[in-house]
N, C-alpha and C positions, 0 to 999 in steps of 0.2 A: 417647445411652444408651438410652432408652425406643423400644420398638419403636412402630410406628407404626400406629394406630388408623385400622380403617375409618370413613365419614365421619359418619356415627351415633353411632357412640360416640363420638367428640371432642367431637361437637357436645355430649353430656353430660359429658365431663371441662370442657368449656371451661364450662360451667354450674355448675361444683362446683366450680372455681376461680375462676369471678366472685362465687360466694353465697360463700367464704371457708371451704370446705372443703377438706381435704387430702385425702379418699378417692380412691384410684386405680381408674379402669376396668379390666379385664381383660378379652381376648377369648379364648376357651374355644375348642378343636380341637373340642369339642364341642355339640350344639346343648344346649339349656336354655331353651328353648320352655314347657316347663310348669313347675311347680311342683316334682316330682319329677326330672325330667331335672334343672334346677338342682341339688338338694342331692344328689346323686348328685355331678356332675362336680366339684362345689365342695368337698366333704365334709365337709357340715352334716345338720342336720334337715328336713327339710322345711317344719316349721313357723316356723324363721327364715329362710324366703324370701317378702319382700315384693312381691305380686303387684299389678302396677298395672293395676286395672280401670276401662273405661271406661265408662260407664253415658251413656244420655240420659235428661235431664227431663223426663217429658210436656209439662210447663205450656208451660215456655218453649223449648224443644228447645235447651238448653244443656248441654254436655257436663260431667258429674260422676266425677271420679275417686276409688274407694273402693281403696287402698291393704291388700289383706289380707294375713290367714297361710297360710302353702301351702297348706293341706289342707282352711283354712276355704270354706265357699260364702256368698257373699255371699246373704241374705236381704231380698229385692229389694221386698218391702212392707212390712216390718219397720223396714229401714232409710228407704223412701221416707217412713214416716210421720212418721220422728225426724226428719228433715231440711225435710219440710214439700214434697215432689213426688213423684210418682210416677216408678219408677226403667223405665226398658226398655233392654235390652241394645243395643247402638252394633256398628253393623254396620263392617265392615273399614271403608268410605271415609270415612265419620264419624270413628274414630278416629284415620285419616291426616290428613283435614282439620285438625282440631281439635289435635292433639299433634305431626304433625307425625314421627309414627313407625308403623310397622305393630304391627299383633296379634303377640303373641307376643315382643315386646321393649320396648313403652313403660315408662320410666322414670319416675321419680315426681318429674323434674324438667324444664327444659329445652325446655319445651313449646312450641308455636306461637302460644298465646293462653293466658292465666292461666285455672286449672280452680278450678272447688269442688271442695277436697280433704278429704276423710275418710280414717282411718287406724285400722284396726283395733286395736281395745283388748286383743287377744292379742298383737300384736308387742312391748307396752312390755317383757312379762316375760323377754325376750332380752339376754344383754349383749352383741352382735352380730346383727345381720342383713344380709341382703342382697337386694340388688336389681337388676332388671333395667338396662342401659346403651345401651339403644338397638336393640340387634339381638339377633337370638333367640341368639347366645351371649358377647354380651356384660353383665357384672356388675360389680356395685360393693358393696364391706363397708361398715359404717356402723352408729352406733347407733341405738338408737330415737330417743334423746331429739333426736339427727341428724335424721333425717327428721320428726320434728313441724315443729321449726325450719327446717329447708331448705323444706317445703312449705307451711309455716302449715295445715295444716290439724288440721284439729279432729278429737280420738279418737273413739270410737262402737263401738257392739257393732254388729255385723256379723252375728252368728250367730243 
């Protein structure tokens, strides 16, 4: 019955059925690369599209995932000091290595090696959000209280 998913995105359905979630993948005729491209093809707000970013630790160059709201910019000393490391942006093969997926479609599960996850304290006010599935036009709906639980990570201002 279900059409059949490129190999990125299952590998996230198959993630969201082993954690005990029902959310379905969907892959989009169109791309949703950014923030904007999402809520456009999805027909949402922009600001319930959860953006999975990937950050390096100076200290220990381990990879940190800050999970925002679409429009929000991650505040990269701000949040490095709440956290207790300094944040620098993860260049394309960093974030492959480490998750397992390219820029512009990492999901906030599913990964290649467990991340330190933070989650922006703007997404809880959503009764729906959504999130990237692997490929720049693949998504998946879910709640907040969803994604704290599916990634254990810890809320935080972001902005």
């Amino acid at each position: 019955m279900s059409q059949s998913l490129s190999a990125s995105a299952q590998k996230v359905q198959n993630a969201l059925s082993t954690l005990g979630f029902p959310c379905q993948v969907l892959e989009l005729p169109q791309i949703t690369r950014s923030a904007a491209e999402a809520a456009q093809a999805i027909g949402c707000r922009v600001e319930q599209i959860a953006k999975s970013l990937v950050f390096k630790g100076q200290q220990v160059g381990a990879p940190i995932l800050i999970i925002a709201s679409g429009p929000n910019r991650v505040k990269e000393k701000s949040v490095g000091e709440l956290i207790g490391d300094f944040l620098e942006k993860a260049d394309a093969d960093f974030v492959r290595k480490h998750t397992g997926f390219a820029i512009g479609g990492v999901p906030p599960i599913g990964h290649q090696e467990k991340l330190a996850v933070f989650i922006d304290e703007d997404l809880l006010q959503y009764e729906e959000i959504w999130a990237a599935a692997g490929t720049p036009n693949a998504v998946f709906r879910l709640t907040p209280a969803d994604l704290v639980t599916m990634t254990g990570g810890k809320v935080i201002r972001v902005t």
